[in-house]
C-alpha positions as CSV (number, residue, x, y, z in Angstrom):
1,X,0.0,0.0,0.0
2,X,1.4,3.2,-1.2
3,X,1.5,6.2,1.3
4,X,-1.2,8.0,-0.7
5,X,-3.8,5.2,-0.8
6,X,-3.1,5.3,3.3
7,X,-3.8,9.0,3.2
8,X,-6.9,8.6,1.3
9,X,-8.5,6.1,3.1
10,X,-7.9,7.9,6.1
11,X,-11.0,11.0,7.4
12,X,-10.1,14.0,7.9
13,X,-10.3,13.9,12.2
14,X,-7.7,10.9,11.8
15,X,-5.5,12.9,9.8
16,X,-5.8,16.2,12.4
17,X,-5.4,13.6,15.5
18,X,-2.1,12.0,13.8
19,X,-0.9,16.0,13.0
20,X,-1.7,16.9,16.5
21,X,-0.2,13.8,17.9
22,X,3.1,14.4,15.7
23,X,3.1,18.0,16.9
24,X,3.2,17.4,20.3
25,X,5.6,14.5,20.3
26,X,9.0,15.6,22.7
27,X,11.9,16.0,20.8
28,X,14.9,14.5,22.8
29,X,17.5,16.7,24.0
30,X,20.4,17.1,22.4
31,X,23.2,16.2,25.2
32,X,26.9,17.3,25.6
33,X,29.4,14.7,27.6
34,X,30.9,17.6,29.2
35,X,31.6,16.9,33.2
36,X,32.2,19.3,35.8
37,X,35.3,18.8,38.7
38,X,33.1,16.3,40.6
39,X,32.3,14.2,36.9
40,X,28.9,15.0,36.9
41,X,27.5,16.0,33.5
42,X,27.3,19.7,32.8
43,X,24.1,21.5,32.4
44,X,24.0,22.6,28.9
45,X,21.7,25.9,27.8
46,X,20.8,26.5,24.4
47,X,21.4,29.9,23.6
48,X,23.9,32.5,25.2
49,X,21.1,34.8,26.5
50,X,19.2,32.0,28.8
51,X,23.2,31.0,30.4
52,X,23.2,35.0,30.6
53,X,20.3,34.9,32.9
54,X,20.9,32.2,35.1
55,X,24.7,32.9,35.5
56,X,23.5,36.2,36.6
57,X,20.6,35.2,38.5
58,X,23.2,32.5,40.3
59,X,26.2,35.5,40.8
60,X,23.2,37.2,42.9
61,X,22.7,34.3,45.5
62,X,26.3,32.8,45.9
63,X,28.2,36.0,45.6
64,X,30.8,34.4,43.0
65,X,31.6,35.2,39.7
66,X,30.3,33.0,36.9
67,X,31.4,33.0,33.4
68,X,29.9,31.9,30.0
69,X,31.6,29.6,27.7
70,X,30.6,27.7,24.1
71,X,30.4,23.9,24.6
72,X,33.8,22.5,23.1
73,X,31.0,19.8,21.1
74,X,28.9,23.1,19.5
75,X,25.9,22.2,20.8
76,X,25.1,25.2,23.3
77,X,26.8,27.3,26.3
78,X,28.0,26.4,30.0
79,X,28.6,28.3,32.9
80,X,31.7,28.2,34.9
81,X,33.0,30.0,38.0
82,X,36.8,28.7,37.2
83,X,38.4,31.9,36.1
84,X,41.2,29.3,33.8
85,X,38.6,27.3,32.1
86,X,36.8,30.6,30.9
């Protein structure tokens, strides 16, 4: 069966249930291996602007200064406080 007979045979709330269902499916998160001192995986943010905010937000509460770094694998930003790393 070709994948228009399947589309034919199919009403029109089928289709829009399938859409929605396909819409709503999670995509799963795209993860760096990067580790911290203690070996624990590194919390990776997707865009500069959201580390931004929590490195700032963080800076308030412990007192320390955080930086911002690219993830060596490209796939978003970390937050450090080590002054060499950064």
């Amino acid at each position: 069966m070709t994948f228009t007979k399947t589309l034919s045979s199919l009403t029109t709330a089928t289709l829009q249930r399938r859409i929605r269902k396909l819409s709503f499916t999670p995509i799963p998160e795209r993860r760096c291996y990067c580790r911290d001192k203690r070996g624990r995986l590194k919390k990776l943010y997707t865009t500069f602007s959201e580390a931004q905010e929590v490195a700032s937000t963080r800076s308030e509460v412990c007192r320390k200064g955080l930086n911002i770094y690219q993830c060596p694998e490209k796939l978003g930003w970390h937050i450090t406080s080590n002054i060499l790393q950064w």
